[in-house]
C-alpha positions in Angstrom: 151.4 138.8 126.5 151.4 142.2 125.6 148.5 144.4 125.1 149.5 144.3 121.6 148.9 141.3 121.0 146.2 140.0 119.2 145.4 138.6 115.7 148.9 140.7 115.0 151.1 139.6 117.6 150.0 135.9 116.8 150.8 136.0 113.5 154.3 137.7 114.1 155.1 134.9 116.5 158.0 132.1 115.1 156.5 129.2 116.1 153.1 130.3 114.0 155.7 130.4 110.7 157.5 127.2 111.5 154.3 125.2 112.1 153.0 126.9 108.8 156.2 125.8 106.9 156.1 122.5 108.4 152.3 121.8 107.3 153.2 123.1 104.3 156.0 120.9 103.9 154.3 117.8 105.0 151.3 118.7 102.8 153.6 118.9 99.6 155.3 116.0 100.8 152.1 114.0 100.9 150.8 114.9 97.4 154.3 114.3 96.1 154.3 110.9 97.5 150.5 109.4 97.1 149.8 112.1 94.5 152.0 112.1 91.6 154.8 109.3 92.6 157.6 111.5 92.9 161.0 110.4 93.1 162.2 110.0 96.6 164.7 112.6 96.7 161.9 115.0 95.8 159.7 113.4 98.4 162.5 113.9 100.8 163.6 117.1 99.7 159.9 119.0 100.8 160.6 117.0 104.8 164.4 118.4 104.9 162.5 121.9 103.9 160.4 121.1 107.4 163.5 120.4 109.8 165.4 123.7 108.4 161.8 125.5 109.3 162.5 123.6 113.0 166.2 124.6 112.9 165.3 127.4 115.6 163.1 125.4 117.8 166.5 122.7 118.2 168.4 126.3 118.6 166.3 127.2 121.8 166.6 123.7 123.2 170.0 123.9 123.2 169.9 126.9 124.9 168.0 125.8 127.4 170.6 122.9 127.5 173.6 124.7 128.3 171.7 126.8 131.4 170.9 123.2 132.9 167.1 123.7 132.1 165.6 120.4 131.2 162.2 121.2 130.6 159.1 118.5 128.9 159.8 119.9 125.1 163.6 117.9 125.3 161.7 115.1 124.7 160.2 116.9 121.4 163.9 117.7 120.7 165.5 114.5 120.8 162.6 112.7 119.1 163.0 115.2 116.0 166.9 114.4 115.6 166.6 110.4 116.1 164.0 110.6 113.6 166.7 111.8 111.4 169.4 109.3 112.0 166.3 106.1 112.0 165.5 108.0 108.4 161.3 108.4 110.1 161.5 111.9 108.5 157.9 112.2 108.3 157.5 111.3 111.9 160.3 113.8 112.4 158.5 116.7 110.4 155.1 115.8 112.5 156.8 116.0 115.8 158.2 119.7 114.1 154.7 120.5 113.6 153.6 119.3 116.8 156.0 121.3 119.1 155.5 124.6 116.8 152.0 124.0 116.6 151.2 123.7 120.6 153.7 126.8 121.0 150.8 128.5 118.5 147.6 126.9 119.8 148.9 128.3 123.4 149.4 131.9 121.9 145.8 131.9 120.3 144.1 130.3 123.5 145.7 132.9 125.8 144.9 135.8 122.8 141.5 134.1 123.3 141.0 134.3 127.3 143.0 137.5 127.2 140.0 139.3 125.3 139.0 140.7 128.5 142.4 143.3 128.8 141.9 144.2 125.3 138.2 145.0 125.8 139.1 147.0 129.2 142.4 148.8 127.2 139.4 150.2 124.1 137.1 151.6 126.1 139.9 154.2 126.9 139.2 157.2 124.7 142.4 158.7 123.1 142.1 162.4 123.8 140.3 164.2 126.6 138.3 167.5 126.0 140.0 170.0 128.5 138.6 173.5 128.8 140.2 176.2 130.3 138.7 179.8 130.4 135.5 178.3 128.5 137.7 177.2 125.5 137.2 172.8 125.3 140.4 171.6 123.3 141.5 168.0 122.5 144.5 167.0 124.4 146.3 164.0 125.0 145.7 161.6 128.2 149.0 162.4 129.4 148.5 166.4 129.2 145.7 166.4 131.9 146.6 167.0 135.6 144.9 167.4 138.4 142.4 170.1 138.5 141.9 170.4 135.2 138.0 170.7 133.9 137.3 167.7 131.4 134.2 167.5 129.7 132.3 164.0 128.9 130.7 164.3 126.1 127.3 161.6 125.8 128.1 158.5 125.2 131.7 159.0 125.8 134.3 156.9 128.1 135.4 158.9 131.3 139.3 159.9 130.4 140.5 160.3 134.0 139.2 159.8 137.8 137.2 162.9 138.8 134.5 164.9 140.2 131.4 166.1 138.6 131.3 169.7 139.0 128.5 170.5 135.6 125.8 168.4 134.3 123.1 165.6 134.7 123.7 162.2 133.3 124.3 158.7 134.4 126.7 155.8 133.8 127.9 152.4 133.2 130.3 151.0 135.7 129.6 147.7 134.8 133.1 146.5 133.8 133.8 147.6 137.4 131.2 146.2 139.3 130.0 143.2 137.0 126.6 144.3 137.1 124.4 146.2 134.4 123.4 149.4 136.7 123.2 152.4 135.6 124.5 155.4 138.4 123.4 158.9 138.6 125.9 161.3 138.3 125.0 164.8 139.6 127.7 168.1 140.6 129.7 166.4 143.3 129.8 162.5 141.9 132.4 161.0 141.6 133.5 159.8 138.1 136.0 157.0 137.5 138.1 156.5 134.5 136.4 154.2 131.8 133.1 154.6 132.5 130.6 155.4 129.9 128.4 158.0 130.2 124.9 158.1 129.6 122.3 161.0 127.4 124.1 164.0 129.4 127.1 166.1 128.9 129.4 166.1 132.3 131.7 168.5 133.3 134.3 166.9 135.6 137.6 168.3 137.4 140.3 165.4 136.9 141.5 164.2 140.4 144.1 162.1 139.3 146.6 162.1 136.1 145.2 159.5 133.4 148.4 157.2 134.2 147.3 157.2 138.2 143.9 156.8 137.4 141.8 153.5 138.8 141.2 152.5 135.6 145.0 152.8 134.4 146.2 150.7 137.3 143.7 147.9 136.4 145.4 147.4 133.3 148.4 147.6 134.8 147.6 145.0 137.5 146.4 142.6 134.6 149.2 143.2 132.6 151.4 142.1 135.5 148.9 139.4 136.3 149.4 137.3 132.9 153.0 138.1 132.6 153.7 136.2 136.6 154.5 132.5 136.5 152.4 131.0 139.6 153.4 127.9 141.3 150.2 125.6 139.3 152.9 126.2 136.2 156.0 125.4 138.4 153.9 122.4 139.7 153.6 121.9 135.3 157.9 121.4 135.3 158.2 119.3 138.4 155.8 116.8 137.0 157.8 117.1 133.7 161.8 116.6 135.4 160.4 113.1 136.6 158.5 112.3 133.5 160.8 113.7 131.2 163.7 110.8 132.1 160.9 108.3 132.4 160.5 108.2 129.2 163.4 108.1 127.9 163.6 105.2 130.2 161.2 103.5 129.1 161.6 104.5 125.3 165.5 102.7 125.8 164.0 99.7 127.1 161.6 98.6 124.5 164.3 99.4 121.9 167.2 96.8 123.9 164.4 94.7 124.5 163.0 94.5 120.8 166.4 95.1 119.4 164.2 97.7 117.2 165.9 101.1 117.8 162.4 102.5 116.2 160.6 101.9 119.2 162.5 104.1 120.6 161.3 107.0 118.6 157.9 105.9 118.6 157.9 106.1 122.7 159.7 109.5 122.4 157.0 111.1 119.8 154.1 109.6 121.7 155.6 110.8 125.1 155.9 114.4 124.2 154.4 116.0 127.1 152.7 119.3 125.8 150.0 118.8 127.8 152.0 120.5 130.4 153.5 123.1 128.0 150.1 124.2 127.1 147.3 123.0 129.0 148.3 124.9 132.5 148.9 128.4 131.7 146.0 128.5 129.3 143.8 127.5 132.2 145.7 130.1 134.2 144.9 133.1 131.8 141.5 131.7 131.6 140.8 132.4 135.1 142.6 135.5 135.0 139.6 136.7 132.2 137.1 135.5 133.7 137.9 136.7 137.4 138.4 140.5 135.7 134.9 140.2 133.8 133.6 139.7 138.1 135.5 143.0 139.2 138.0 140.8 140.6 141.7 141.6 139.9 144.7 139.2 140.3 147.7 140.5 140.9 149.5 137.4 142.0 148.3 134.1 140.0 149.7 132.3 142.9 146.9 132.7 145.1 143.9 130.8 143.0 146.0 127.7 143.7 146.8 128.9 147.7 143.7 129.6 148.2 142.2 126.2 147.9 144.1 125.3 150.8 142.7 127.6 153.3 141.7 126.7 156.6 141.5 129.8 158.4 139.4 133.0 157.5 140.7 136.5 159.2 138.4 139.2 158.7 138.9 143.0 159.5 136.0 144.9 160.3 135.1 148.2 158.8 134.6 148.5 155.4 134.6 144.5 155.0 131.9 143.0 156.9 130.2 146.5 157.4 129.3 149.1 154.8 131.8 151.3 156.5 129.1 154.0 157.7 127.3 153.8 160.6 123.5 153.6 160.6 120.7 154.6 163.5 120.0 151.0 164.9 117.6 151.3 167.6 116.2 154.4 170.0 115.1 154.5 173.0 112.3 156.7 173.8 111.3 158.5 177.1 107.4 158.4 177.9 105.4 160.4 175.9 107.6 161.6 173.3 106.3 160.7 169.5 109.3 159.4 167.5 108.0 160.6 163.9 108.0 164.4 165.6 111.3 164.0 167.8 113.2 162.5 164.5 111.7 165.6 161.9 113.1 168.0 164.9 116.8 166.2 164.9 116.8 166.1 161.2 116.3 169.7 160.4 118.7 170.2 162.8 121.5 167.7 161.5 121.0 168.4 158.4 123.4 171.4 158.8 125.7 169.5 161.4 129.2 167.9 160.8 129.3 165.3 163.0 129.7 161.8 161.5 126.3 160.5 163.0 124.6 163.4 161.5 124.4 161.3 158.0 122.9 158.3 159.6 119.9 160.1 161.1 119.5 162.0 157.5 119.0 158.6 156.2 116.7 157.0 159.0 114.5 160.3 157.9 114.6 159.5 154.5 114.4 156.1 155.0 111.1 156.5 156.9 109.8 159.3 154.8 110.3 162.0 157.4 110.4 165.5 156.4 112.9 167.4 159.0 111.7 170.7 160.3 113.6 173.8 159.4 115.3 175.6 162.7 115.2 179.0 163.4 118.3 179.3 164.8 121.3 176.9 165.6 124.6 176.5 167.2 127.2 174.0 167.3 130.0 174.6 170.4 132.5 172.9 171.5 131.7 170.5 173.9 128.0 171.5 174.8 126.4 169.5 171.5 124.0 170.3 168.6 121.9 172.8 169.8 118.5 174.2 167.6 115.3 176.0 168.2 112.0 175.6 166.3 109.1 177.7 167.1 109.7 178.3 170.9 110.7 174.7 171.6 114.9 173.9 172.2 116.3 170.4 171.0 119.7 169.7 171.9 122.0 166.7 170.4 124.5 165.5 173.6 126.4 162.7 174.6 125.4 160.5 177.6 127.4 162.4 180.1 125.9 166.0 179.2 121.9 164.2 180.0 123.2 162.9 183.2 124.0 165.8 184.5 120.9 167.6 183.6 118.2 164.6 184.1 120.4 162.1 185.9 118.4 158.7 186.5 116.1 159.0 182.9 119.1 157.6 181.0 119.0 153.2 179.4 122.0 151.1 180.1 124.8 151.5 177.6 124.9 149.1 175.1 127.7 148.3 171.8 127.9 150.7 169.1 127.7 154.2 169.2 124.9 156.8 170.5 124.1 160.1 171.0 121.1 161.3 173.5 118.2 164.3 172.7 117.0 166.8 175.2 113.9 168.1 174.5 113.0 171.7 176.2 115.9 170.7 178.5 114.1 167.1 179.4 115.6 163.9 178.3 113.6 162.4 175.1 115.9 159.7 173.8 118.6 157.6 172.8 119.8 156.9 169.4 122.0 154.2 168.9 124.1 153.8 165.6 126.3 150.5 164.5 128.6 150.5 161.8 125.5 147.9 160.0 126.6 144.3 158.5 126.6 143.9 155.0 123.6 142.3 153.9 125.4 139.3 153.0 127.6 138.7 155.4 126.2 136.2 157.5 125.2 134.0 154.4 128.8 134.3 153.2 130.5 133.2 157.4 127.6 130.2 157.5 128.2 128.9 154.2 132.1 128.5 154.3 132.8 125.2 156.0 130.3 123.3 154.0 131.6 125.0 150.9 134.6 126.1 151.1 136.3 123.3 153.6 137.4 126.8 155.8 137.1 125.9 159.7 137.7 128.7 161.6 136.6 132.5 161.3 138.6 135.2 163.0 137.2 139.1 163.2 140.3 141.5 164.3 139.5 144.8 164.5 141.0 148.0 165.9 137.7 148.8 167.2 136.2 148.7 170.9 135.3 145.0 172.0 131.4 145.8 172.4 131.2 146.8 168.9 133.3 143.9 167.4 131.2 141.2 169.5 127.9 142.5 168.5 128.9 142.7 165.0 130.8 138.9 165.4 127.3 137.7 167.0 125.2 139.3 163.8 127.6 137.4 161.1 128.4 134.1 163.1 131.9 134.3 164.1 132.9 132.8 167.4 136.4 134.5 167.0 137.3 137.6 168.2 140.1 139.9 168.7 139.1 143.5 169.4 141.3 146.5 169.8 144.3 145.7 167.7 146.5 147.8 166.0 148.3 147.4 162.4 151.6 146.1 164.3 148.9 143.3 166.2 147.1 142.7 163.7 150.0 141.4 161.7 151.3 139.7 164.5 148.1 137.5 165.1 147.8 137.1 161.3 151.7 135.8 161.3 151.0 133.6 164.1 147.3 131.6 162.4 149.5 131.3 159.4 151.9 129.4 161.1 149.4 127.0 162.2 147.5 126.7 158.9 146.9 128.8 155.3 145.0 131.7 156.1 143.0 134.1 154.1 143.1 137.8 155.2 140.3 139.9 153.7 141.0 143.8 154.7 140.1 147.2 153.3 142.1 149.9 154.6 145.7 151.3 154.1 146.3 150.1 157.5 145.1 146.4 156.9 148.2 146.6 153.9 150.9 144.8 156.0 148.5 142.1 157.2 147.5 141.6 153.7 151.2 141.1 153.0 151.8 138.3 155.7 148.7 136.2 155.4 148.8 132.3 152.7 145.9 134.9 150.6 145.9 138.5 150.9 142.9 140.4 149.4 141.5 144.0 149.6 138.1 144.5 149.8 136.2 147.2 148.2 136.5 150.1 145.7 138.4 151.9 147.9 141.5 150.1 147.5 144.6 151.5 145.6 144.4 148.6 143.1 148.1 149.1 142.5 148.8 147.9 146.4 151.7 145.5 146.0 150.3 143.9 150.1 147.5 141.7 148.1 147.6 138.7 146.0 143.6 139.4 144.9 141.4 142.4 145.1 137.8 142.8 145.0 136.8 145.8 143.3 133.2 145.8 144.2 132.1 145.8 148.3 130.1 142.1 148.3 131.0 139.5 150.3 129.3 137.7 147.2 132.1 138.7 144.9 134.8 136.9 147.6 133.0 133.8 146.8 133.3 134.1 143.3 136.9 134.7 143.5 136.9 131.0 145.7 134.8 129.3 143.4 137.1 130.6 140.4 140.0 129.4 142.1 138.6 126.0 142.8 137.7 125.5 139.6 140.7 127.0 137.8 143.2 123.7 139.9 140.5 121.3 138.8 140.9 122.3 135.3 144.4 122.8 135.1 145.1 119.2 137.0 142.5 118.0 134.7 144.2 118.9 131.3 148.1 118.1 132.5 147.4 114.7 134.3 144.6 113.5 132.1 146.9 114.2 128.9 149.9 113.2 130.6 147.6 110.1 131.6 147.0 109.6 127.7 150.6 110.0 126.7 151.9 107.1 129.3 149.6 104.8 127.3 150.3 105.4 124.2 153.8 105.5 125.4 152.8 101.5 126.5 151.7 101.1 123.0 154.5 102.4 121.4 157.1 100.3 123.8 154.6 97.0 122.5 155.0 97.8 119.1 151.6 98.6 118.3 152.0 102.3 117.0 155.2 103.6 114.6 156.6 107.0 115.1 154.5 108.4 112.4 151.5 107.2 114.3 152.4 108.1 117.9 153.0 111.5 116.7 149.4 111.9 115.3 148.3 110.5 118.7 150.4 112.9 120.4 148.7 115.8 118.5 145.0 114.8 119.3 146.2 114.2 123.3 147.5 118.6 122.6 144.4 119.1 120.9 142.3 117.8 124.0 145.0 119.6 126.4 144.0 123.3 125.1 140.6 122.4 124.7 139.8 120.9 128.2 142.1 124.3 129.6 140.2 126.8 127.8 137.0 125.9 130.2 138.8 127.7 132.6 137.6 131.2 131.0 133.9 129.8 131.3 132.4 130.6 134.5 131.9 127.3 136.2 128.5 125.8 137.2 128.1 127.3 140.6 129.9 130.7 140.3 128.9 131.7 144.2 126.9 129.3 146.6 126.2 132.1 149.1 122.9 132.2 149.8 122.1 128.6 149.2 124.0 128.3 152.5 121.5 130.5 154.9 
């Protein structure tokens, strides 16, 4: 379906005119009949009006014919022209009705679960304001480039990614994240396409066109998503080529062994499998909407049915089962030195420092309500550390080898992660130690798989050093570990566990891509993705381990649905077909069977766009 499509595109669909024509014509052929006793040929004359309204519908069939496609809608096909040669008319112009009428009770139900695209395609404003040399103008989404100074007015959708480089406000990236919070944006934020802003003008300078945009390649991704035929609706037309001949087996046996060729057309009409036309990729779009209103983005249908058979869990590291930035851990203090004072004096003094640890300890600060201490002077060079002085007293920022040499002996045993050692008036005062920190729900998510999930093993490869990956495995509970890999190993040891059971690669980086691409389930973690990536199946717009399990619960319950509404109406065709074969229903009334088994078909799929009871079991599983 197109974003177009809608109330509009449904209405302009054939199959919406014929079934209109042929409930017309059935209706006028009904009060014609019961109503005013109308000759027959008049009678007749409003059910030939239905099969020229079905003319097309035979047209396509044969179409489908002369490619060698045999597909569950011939039986629809050959019921409507026996029904003319047996003179069953009106079961004829039902079974019309019935094949045009599932072809339009699909389109609604997937115009119906595809309300989440259309909802993400309006909040998209038209124009953007640009202003250049203090003049705002209204220009259209594909004028603005990079660079260029966009104003957000309040209240207003974010045209284009960005950076906020004027104004105080805050805004909702709910349909990104899937949850209500509002974020403060501030000179320096960054601002991502189709969020809506909050009481305060912003000022932003657009870092990507409006067509490269995040919020351009979700729709395109979803677009993609509903257009791809997964292997749940190829499973739809296997079950159809052997129950297609079946019942035309069956339907020639009760008419030789009755000697009533009627019988025939009464299996035929009950037979009519649209259960599998219908019921399947509902459910599939279904899943599709609800997995988008969680953040989570399909790009490849496929894997909600793959991933159900998953046995083995690959994890990279950074970024995935870590926040990606490292955090101060522990210290290791030498006698006598007051940690409150010692961590004021650092932060004063990293607060104007590059280095990537200077962050974490700006946070520890903060975190403990620590004020840092402004230097008096400071210098940064190469190779001899962070070096300040406050009032008299030196504090220098090294690495393990620079205290040895000065206070050799004073110094702990190394441990995993990363550090960096303080001298203090040239003595040694401590050791910091930083890990790249598990996310908070991380171990939940590794303990609760097996039981919930059915996965068995748990894998961490990483390009990292082995300490770190083994004290990170031992904090989440995996036993597996393969440290020090790069891209080329990585996909070779993801290759390898496929070949030995469906795996599930969960990565985040560029360089996790060709992994991605080789594992049963590839998904990208994270908002960092490019969600355009063409390496995974799934990807996870918001960093939450939490959000993964949605995406397997969503999954899980898509195939039960799906199997739910094609064997269970397939189950109630097969006996009304035995009825039919017995004699017990006519074609006229195996056809109105056949349209309550549909109606129970679209309804049963359309749970698939309701989020099922338990959406994520994580921590129920500590």
């Amino acid at each position: 379906m197109s974003e177009a499509s809608g109330g509009r595109g449904i209405l302009r669909s054939k199959e919406v005119w014929i079934a209109g024509a042929a409930l017309a014509g059935i209706g006028v052929h009904l009060a014609l009949r019961f109503g005013v006793g109308a000759p027959a040929a008049a009678q007749d004359g409003a059910l030939w009006f239905v099969f020229a309204a079905g003319v097309p519908l035979l047209w396509d069939l044969l179409v489908k014919l002369a490619k060698r496609e045999f597909g569950s809608d011939l039986l629809a096909g050959i019921s409507i022209v026996t029904s003319v040669f047996l003179d069953e008319r009106l079961a004829g112009a039902v079974v019309v009705l019935m094949l045009s009428g599932g072809a339009a009770l699909e389109a609604f139900a997937v115009d119906r679960a595809s309300s989440a695209l259309r909802a993400l395609a309006s909040r998209l404003p038209a124009a953007a304001h640009r202003r250049r040399a203090g003049v705002v103008t209204d220009v259209a989404l594909a004028e603005v480039e990079p660079g260029d100074e966009i104003v957000i007015a309040p209240h207003e959708s974010a045209p284009v990614d960005g950076v906020v480089i004027e104004g105080r406000s805050t805004m909702d990236e709910s349909y990104l994240t899937g949850e209500p919070f509002l974020l403060a944006k501030t000179p320096g934020s960054e601002v991502i396409s189709g969020a809506v802003n909050g009481e305060g003008a912003l000022t932003i300078r657009a870092s990507r066109r409006a067509e490269d945009s995040r919020y351009a390649r979700i729709l395109l991704v979803m677009k993609e998503s509903e257009q791809r035929r997964p292997r749940l609706r190829r499973l739809g037309d296997r079950l159809g080529a052997w129950y297609t001949p079946l019942a035309l087996a069956v339907a020639l046996a009760a008419a030789v062994a009755s000697g009533e060729p009627r019988r025939f057309l009464a299996v035929l009409v009950v037979a009519t499998p649209c259960p599998l036309l219908i019921g399947i990729p509902v459910a599939i779009i279904g899943a599709i909407s609800l997995a988008a209103r969680r953040g989570i983005v399909i790009r490849n249908p496929a894997v909600m049915e793959q991933v159900d058979g998953v046995r083995t869990l690959i994890f990279d590291k950074t970024g995935t089962l870590t926040y990606g930035t490292p955090k101060l851990t522990g210290t290791h203090l030498a006698k006598g030195i007051d940690g409150r004072e010692l961590l004021a004096l650092v932060a004063g003094l990293e607060r104007y420092s590059k280095h990537p640890l200077a962050s974490a300890i700006l946070a520890a600060a903060a975190a403990e309500g620590v004020a840092g201490i402004e230097p008096e002077e400071i210098s940064e060079k190469p190779g001899e550390g962070l070096l300040g002085r406050f009032g008299g007293r030196e504090v220098r920022v090294v690495g393990r080898k620079t205290v040895a040499a000065v206070d050799p002996g004073v110094l702990p045993d190394a441990a995993p992660g990363l550090e960096c050692a303080i001298l203090l008036d040239g003595k040694f005062a401590a050791i910091y130690r930083f890990h790249d920190a598990p996310r908070d729900d991380s171990r939940p998510f590794v303990a609760h798989l097996a039981r919930a999930h059915g996965i068995t093993r748990t894998m961490l490869v990483s390009g990292d050093r082995e300490s770190e990956v083994v004290w990170l495995a031992k904090q989440v509970g995996i036993d597996e570990v393969r440290a020090g890999q790069s891209p080329e190993q990585k996909v070779a040891i993801v290759r390898e566990e496929t070949g030995r059971a469906p795996t599930l690669f969960l990565g985040d980086g560029i360089n996790d891509a060709p992994a991605l691409a080789v594992a049963t389930v590839g998904v990208a973690f994270g908002p960092r993705n490019d969600v355009a990536s063409e390496a995974a199946g799934a990807v996870i717009l918001e960093a939450s381990m939490t959000r993964v399990d949605e995406f397997l619960h969503i999954s899980s319950h898509l195939r039960q649905v799906a199997l739910i509404s094609a064997v269970g109406g397939m189950a109630l065709s097969i006996a009304g077909m035995g009825f039919a074969a017995a004699g017990f229903l006519s074609p006229l009334a195996g056809a109105i069977l056949q349209e309550g088994i549909d109606l129970f078909a679209v309804l049963q799929a359309l749970r698939a766009a309701r989020a099922p009871r338990t959406l994520s079991d994580v921590h129920g599983h500590p």
